[in-house]
C-alpha distance (Angstrom), angle and dihedral (degrees) to the residues before:
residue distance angle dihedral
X1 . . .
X2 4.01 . .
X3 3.65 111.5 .
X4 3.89 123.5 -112.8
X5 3.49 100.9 -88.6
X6 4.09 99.2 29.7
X7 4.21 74.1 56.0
X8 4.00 87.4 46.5
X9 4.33 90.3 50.0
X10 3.57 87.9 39.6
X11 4.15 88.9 63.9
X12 3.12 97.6 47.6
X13 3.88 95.0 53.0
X14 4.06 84.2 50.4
X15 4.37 93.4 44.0
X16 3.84 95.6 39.4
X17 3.92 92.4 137.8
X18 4.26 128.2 158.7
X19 3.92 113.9 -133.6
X20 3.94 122.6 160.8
X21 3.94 94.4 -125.3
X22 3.52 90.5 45.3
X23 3.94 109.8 98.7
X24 4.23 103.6 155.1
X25 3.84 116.3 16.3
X26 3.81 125.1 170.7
X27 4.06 118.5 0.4
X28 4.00 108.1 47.4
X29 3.42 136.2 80.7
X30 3.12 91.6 -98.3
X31 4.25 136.1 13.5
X32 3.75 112.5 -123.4
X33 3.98 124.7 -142.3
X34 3.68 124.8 178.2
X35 3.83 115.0 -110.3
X36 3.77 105.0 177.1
X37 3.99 125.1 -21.8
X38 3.69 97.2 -88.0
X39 3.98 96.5 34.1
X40 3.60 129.7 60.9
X41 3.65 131.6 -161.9
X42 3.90 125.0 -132.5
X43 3.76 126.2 -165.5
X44 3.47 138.1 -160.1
X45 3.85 148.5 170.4
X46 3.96 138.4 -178.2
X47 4.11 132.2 172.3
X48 3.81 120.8 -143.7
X49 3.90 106.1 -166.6
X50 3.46 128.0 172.3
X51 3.53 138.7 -93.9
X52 4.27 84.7 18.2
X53 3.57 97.0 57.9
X54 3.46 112.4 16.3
X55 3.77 140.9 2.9
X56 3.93 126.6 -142.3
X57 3.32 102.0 -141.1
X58 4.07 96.8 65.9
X59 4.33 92.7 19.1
X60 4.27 105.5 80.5
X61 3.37 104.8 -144.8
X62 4.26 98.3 -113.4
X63 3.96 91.9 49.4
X64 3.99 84.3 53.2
X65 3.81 89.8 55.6
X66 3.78 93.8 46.0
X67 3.96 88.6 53.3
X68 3.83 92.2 41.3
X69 4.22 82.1 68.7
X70 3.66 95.8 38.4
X71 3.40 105.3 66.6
X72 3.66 90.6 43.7
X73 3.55 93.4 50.7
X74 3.61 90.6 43.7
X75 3.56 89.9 77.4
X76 3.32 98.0 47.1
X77 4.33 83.0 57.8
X78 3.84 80.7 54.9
X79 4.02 92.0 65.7
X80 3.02 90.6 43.5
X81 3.98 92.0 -117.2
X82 4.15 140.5 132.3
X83 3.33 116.7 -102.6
X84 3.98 116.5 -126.7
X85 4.00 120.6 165.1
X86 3.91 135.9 3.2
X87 3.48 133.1 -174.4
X88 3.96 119.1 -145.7
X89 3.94 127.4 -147.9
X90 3.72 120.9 -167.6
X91 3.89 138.6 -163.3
X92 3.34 110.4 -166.1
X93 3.62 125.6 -166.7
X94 4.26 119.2 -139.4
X95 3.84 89.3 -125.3
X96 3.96 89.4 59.5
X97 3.81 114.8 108.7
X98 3.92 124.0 -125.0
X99 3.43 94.4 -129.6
X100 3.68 94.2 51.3
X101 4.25 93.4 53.3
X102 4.03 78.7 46.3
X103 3.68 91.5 55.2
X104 3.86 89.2 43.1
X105 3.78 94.9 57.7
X106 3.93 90.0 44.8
X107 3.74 89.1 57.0
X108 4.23 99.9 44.5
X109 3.64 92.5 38.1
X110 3.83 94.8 50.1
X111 3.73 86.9 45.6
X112 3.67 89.8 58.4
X113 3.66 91.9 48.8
X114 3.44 85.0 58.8
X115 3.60 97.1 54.9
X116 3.66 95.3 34.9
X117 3.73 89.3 -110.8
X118 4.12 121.1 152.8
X119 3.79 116.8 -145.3
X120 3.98 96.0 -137.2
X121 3.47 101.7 177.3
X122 4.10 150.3 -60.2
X123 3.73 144.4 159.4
X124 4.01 140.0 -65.7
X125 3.81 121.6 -148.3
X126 3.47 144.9 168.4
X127 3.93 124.7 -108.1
X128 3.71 125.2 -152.1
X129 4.35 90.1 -161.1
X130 4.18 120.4 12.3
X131 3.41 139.1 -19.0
X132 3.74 124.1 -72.6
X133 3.90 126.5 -158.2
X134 3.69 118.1 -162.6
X135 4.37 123.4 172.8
X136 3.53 132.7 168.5
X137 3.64 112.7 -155.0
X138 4.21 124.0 -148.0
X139 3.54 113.4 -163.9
X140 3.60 133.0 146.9
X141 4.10 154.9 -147.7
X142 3.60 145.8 178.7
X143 3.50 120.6 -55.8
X144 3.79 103.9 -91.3
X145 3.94 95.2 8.2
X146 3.53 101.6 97.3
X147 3.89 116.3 111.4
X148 3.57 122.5 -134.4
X149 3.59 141.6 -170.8
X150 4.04 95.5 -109.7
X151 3.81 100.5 55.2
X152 4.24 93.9 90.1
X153 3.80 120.6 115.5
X154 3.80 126.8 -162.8
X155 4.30 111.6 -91.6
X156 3.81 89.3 34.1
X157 4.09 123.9 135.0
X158 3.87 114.7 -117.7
X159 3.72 113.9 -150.9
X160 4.10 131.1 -166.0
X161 3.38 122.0 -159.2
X162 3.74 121.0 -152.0
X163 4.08 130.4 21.5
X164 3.69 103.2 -67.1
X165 3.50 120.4 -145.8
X166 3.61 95.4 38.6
X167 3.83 96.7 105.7
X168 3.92 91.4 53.6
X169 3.93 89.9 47.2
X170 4.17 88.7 54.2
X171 4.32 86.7 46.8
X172 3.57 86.0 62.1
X173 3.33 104.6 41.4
X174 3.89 84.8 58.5
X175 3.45 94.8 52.1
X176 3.90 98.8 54.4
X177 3.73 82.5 49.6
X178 3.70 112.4 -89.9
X179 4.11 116.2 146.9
X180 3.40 134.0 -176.1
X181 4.03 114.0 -91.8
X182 3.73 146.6 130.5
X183 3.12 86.2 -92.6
X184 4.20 102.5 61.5
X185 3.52 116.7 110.4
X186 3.80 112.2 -121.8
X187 4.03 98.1 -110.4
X188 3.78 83.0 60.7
X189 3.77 100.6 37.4
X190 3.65 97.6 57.0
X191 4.02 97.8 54.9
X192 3.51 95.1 43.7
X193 3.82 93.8 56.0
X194 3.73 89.0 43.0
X195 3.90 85.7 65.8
X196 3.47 105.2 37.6
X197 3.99 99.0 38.7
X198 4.04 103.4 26.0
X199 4.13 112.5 -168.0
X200 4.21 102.7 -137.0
X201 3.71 113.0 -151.3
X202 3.28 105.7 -122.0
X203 3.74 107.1 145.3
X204 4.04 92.6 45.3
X205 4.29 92.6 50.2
X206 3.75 83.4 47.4
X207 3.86 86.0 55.8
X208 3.72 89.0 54.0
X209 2.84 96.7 44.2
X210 3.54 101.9 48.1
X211 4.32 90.5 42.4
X212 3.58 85.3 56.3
X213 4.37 84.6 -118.9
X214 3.78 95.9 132.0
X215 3.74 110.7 77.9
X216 4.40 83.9 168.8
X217 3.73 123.1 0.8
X218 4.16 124.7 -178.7
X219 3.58 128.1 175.9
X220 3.81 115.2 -121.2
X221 3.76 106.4 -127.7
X222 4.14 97.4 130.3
X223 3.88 95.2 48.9
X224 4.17 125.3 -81.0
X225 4.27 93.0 -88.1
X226 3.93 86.1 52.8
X227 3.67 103.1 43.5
X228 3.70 93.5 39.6
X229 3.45 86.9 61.1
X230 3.77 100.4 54.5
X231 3.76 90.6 46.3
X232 3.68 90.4 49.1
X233 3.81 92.5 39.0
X234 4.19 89.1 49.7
X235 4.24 84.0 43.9
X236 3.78 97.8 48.4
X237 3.60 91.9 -131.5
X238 3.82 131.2 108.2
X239 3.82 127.5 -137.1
X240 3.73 148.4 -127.9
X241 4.15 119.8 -170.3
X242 3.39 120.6 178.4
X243 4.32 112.5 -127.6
X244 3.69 88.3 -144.1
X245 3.27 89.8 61.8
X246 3.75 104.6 53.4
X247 3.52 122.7 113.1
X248 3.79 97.5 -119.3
X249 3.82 131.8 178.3
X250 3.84 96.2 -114.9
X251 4.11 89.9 -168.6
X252 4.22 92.9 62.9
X253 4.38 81.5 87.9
X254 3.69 81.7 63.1
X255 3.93 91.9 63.4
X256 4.08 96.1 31.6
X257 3.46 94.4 -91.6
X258 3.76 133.1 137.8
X259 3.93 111.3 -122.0
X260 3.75 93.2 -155.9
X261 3.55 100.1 43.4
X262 4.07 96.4 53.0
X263 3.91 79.4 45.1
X264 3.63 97.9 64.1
X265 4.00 106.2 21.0
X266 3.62 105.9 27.8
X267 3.19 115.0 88.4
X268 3.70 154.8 -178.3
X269 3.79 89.6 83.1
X270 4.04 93.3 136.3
X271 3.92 93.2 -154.2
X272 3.43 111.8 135.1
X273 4.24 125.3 -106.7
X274 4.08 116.5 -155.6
X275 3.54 143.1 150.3
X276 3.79 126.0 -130.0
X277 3.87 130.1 -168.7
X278 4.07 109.9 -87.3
X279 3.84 85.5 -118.1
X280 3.26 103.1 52.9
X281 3.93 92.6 48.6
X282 3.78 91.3 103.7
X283 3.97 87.4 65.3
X284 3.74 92.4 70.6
X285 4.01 78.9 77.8
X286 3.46 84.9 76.0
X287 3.89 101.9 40.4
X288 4.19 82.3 47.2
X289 3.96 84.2 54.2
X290 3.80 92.6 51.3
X291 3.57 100.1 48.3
X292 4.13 99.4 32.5
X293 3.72 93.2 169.1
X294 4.25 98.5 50.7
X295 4.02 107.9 77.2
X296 3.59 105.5 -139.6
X297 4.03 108.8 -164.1
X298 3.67 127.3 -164.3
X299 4.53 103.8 -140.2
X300 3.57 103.7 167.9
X301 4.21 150.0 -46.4
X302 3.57 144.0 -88.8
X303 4.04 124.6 -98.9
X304 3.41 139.2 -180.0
X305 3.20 105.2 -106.2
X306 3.69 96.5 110.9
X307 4.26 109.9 -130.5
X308 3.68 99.1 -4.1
X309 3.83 116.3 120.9
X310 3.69 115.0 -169.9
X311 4.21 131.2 -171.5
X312 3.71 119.2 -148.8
X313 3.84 111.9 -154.0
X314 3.43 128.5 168.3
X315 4.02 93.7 -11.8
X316 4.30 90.1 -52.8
X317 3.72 120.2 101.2
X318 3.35 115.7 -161.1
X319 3.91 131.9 169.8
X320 4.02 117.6 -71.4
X321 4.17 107.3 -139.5
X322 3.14 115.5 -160.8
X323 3.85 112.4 -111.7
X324 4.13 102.0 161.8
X325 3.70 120.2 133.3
X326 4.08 117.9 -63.0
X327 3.96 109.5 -161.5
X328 4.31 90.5 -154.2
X329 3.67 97.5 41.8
X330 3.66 102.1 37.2
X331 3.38 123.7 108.8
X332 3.91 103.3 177.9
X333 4.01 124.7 64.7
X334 3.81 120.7 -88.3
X335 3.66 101.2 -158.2
């Protein structure tokens, strides 16, 4: 069987269509429809099912709402745009306690609150195994302001926001039985709640947006050497990032894990990946000033060698394979 994303391509070869409002279909974060002349509509939508991306027993129910939002309105962060309405479908299993769909809504709702998002509608169904989580997300930006994966040009700067890798390290801390308590040192408490309760950077893509910094900007859900990829595959440009320079989580040794490899095949981090002009590089001074508490890390540039993605490590550069999460050939959980 075709792989997730060969699946993904293979859609939008089948949906290509032409409409007047439509201005991005198929292959961002996010499609793009015109909404007025000076406004512009983005939409997005995500699934969170059960037993692939999360698991009860270690997700409490309100940090599973808050994350049901995030990584919808991560993408919205990845255009650069404001969120503004979702509507939320949910499958709900008969085994499923009231209090823990209570806690659920507590947690999505206050995380739309929090983003000044309204909850505008959606759907309620019955599930024969697990719960299932679906939202589409409406936000929106300035006519010609949104940023997309396809803007890059070779000798450009590509940026990550974030510590990558720390999502992945908190996924397996869970599954070799870590939960969140009083009790949980630090070191373990912070990766954990990076997975289960992601923070999307909305205000900072807006900024980049905005500043006209981000030339392309993707959110890094699959893992840096996947998402990379599609941004440089959507660019036409290839890639060279320097390991040195990563942003790892220097603590994953502590729990057997290697900092580099959670770094660039992990996953679900929801930091945001663009590319900025090499003379405007100096300017991220000001977005660092802005945002004091959100590292922003400069890992490598842009060439011209259209879909190749190299690492540098140690003076050797050798070819960077894709190895991020693939939901049809898979065989481990993501969440």
């Amino acid at each position: 069987m075709r792989g997730e994303f060969e699946w993904i391509q293979r859609i939008r070869e089948r949906a290509r269509r032409f409409a007047p409002e439509l201005v991005v279909g198929i292959g961002d974060d996010a499609a793009i429809l015109k909404r007025s002349p000076g406004k512009w509509w983005l939409v997005t939508t995500d699934a969170l099912i059960e037993g692939v991306h999360f698991r009860r027993e270690y997700a409490p129910a309100q940090l599973l709402g808050q994350k049901a939002l995030a990584v919808n309105l991560s993408d919205i962060a990845a255009m650069g745009g404001q969120p503004r309405f979702f509507v939320l479908s949910l499958a709900v299993p008969g085994d499923l306690e009231e209090a823990y769909l209570e806690e659920f809504l507590a947690g999505i709702i206050a995380a739309a609150d929090r983003y000044a998002t309204v909850l505008i509608g959606g759907n309620l169904a019955a599930s024969p195994s697990g719960l299932a989580i679906t939202v589409t997300l409406i936000g929106e930006c300035a006519a010609h302001r949104a940023v997309r994966r396809d803007g890059a040009m070779p000798g450009e700067v590509i940026c990550v926001t974030g510590r990558l890798g720390l999502s992945a390290l908190g996924l397996k801390l869970l599954s070799e039985g870590y939960r969140l308590s009083d009790e949980l040192c630090e070191r373990a408490r912070r990766p954990i709640l990076a997975h289960l309760a992601p923070e999307p950077r909305v205000s900072l893509g807006r900024y980049l947006a905005e500043a006209g910094l981000a030339r392309a900007m993707i959110d890094l859900s699959d893992g840096l050497s996947q998402d990379l990829l599609h941004l440089c595959e959507e660019s036409r440009v290839g890639a060279v990032i320097s390991a040195e320079a990563l942003p790892v989580v220097a603590e994953a040794i502590e729990f057997g894990a290697d900092p580099l490899e959670l770094a660039l095949h992990g996953g679900e981090d929801y930091e945001l990946l663009f590319t900025l002009k090499e003379e405007e590089a100096v300017r991220l001074e000001e977005a660092r000033a802005r945002f004091p508490d959100l590292p922003v890390t400069c890992i490598g540039r842009t060439t011209g060698e259209a879909g190749h993605v190299y690492l540098e490590r140690a003076g050797h550069r050798e070819r960077l394979l894709p190895h991020g999460y693939d939901h049809f050939r898979a065989r481990t959980l993501k969440g």
